[in-house]
C-alpha positions in Angstrom: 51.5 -26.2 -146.0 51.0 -23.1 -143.4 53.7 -21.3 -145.0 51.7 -22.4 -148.9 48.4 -20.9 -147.4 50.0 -18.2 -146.3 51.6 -17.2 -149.2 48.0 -17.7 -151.6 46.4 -15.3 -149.0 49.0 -12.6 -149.0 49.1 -12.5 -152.9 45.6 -12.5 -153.2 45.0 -9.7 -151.0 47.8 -7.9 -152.5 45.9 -8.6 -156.2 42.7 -8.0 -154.4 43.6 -4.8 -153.5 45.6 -3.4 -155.8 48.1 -2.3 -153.6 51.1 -0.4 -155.4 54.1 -2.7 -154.9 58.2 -1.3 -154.6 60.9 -1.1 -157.4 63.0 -4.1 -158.9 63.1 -7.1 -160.4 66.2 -8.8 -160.0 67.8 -10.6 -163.6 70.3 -13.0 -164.7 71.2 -14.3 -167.8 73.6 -12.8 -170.2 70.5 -11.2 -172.1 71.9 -8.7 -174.8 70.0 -5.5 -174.6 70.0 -3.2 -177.5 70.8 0.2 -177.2 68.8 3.0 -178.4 69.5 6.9 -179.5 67.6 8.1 -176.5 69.8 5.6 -173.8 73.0 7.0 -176.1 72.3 10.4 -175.3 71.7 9.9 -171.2 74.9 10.3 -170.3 73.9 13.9 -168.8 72.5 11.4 -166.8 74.8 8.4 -166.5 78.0 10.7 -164.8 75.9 11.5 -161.6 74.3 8.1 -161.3 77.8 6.7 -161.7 79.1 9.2 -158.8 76.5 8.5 -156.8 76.8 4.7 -156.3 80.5 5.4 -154.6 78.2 7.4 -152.1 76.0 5.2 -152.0 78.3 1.9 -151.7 80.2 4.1 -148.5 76.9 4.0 -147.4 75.6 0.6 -147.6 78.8 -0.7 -146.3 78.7 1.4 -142.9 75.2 1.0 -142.3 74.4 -2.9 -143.6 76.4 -5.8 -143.1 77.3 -5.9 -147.0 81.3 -5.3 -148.3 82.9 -1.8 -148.8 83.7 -2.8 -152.5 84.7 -0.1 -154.6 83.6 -2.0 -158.1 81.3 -0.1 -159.5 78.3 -1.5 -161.9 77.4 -0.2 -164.9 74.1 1.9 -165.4 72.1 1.4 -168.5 69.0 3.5 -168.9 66.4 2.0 -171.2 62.7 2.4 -172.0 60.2 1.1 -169.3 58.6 -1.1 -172.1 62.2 -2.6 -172.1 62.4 -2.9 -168.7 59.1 -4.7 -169.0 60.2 -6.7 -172.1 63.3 -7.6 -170.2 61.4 -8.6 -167.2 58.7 -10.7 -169.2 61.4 -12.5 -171.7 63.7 -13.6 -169.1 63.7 -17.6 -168.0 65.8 -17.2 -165.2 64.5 -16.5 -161.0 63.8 -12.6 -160.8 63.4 -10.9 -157.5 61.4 -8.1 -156.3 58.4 -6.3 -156.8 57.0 -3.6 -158.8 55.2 -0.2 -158.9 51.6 -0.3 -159.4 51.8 1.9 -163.1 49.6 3.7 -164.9 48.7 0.7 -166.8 45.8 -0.9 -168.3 45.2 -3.1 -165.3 45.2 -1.7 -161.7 47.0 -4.8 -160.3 49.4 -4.9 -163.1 53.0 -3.9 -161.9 55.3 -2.4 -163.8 59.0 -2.7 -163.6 61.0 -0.1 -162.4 64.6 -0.9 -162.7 66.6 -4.0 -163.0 69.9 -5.9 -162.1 71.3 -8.0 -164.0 74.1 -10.0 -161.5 75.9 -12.1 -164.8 76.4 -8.9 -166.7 76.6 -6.4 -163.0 74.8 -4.1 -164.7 71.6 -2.0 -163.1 69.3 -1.2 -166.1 67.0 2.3 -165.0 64.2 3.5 -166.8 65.4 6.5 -169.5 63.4 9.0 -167.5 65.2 8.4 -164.1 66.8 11.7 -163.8 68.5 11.1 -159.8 67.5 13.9 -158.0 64.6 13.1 -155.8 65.1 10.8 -152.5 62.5 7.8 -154.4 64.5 7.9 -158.0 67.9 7.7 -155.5 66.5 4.6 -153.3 65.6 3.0 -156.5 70.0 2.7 -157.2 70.0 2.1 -153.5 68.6 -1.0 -154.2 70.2 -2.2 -157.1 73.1 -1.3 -155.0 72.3 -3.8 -152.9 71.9 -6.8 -155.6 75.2 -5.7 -157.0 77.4 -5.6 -153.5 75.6 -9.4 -152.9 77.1 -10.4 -156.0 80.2 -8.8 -155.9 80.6 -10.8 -152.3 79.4 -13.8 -153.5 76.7 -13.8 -150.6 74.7 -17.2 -150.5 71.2 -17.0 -150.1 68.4 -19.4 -148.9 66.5 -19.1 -152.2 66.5 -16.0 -154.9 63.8 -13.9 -153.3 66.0 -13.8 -149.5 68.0 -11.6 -151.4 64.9 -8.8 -151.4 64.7 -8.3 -148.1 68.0 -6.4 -147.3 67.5 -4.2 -150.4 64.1 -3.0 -149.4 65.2 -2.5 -146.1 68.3 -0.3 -147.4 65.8 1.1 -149.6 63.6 2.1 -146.8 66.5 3.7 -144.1 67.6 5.6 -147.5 64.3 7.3 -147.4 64.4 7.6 -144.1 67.2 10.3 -144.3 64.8 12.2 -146.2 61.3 12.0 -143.9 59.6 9.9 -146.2 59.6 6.2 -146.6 59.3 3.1 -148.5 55.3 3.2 -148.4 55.1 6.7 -148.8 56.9 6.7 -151.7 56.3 3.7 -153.7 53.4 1.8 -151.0 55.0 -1.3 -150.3 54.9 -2.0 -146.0 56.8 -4.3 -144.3 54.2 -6.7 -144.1 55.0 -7.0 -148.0 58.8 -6.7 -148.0 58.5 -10.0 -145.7 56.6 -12.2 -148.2 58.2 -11.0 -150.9 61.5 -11.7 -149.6 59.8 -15.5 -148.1 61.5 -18.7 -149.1 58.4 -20.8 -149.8 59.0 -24.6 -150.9 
């Protein structure tokens, strides 16, 4: 019951608030997603993501307690209303949060990449261009989801599997001088009950 109340009260302060929330949902199913001319032509794009997730696995592995697997996932870069779409259409658990956008609705959160762990596939948004410390924590991430699926890592419920990919996220700032709430204004305090088995 404790754990209940505390849950209500966090998400109603967090809607309350409007307090910009961090960068992935999580998504399973073997959802086919369309490709379009503009995700085509991002493979400019799609070579340096690519390289960077060996970096960025070397990384992981000596610095979280997640495998040194060299199996790379692929990148698909797709419109953020697809990302949205994708989010919204799927049946299946999702993990994560999202960015606070400029949408509509100031507590409306807008997806800003996905993983997909049946079809190990991290879907970014067509305009993620790689270059800045946020848009490279954002892979960081999805790095994460895809090395816990790739080691078959058991999990007390689907959102446990948040915590160690914000906290990746964060360190990966970190390097940088900038953080996790800096960047995209999600604290600790809302890593943990995102990432809070609540039954």
């Amino acid at each position: 019951m404790f754990k209940q109340v505390l849950f209500v009260t966090a998400i109603a302060s967090l809607t309350l608030s409007g307090t910009s929330q961090a960068p992935c949902y999580e998504e399973s199913g073997p959802g086919v997603v369309a490709e379009s001319s503009a995700t085509q032509a991002r493979t400019d794009v799609a070579r340096p993501a690519e390289d960077m997730l060996d970096e960025i696995a070397t990384w992981l592995a000596s610095n979280f307690d997640l495998p040194a697997i060299r199996d790379r996932p692929a990148v698909k870069f797709v419109p953020l209303m697809k990302l949205a779409t994708m989010r919204a259409g799927d049946s299946a658990p999702l993990h994560g949060l999202a960015s606070n956008g400029e949408i509509n609705e100031p507590a409306q959160r807008r997806v800003v990449a996905l993983y997909n762990y049946d079809l190990r596939t991290i879907f970014l948004p067509d305009d993620w261009v790689g270059k800045s410390p946020a848009d490279q924590s954002v892979l960081v991430h999805e790095m994460v989801h895809h090395l816990q699926t790739l080691a078959n890592l058991k999990f007390e419920c689907p959102m446990a599997r948040e915590k160690l990919a914000y906290l990746a996220q964060d360190k990966w700032l970190g390097r940088f001088g900038t953080s996790l709430e800096k960047e995209f204004d999600v604290d600790m305090f809302t890593v943990l009950i995102s990432s809070a088995c609540m039954s």
